[in-house]
C-alpha positions in Angstrom: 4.5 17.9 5.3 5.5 14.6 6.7 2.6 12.4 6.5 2.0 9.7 9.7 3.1 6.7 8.0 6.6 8.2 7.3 7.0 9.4 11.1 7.5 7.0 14.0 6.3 8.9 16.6 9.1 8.4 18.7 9.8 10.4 22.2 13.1 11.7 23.0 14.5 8.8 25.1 13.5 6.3 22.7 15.3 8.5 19.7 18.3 8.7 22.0 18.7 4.6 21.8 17.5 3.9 17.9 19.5 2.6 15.1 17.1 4.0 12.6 19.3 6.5 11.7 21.9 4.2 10.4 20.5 3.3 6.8 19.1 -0.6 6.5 18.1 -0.6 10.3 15.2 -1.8 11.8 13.0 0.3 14.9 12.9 -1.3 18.2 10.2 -3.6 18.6 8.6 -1.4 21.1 8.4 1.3 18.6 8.0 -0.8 15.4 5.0 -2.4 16.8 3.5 0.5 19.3 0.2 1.8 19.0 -1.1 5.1 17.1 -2.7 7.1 19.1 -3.1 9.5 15.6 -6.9 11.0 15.3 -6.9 9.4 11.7 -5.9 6.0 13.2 -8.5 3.8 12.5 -8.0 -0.7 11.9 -9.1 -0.9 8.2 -11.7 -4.3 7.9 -12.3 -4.2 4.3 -10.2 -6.9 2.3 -10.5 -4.8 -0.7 -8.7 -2.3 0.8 -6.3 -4.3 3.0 -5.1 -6.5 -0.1 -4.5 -4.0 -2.4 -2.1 -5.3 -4.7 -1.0 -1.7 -5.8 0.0 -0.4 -2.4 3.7 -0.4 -0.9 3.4 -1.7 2.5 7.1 -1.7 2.8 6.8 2.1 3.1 4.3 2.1 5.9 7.7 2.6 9.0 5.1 1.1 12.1 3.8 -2.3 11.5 0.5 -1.0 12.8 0.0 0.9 9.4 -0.2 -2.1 7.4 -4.0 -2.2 9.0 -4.5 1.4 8.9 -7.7 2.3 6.7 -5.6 5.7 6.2 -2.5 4.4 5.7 -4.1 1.9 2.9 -6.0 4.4 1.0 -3.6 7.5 1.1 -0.1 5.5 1.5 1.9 5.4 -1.8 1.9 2.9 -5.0 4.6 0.6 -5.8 4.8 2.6 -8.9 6.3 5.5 -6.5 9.0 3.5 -4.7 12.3 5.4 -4.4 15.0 4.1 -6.5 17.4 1.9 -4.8 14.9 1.6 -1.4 15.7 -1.7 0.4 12.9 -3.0 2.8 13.5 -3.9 6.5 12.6 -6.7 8.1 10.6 -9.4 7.6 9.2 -10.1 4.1 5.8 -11.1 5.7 3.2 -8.7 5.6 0.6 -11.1 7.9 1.5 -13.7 10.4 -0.7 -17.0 10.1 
């Protein structure tokens, strides 16, 4: 089963226009940075959790998971990063 950080969400239009299916491209901003509308959404606040030097925020495909309380404590390790996996984007994980 495909868990929520490695789904976009996307409808059909958008999927009709997205270069995420070539390998190395980035979502659309206005998927990339939507909103999850997911029941187990919920904007983690401890830093603890949201620091967690073990944790592979690179895998996490919406930028929105990044803050996500379930995202950060059921997302995967470092330790389990595919072989040969290049990140997207920017190498940022918080704007200051």
């Amino acid at each position: 089963m495909e868990r929520c950080w490695e789904r976009r969400g996307c409808d059909d239009e958008m999927m009709g226009r997205c270069p995420h299916n070539v390998p190395g491209e980035p979502c659309p901003a206005d998927c990339r940075y939507a909103a999850c509308v997911r029941k187990t959404h919920v904007v983690c606040d401890d830093f603890a959790v949201l620091l967690n030097p073990d944790r592979d925020y690179d895998m996490a495909v919406k930028e929105i998971c990044r803050f996500c309380e379930h995202f950060l404590v059921n997302g995967p390790d470092l330790s389990e990063r595919p072989e040969g996996f290049r990140r997207q984007g920017n190498p940022n994980r918080f704007l200051l």
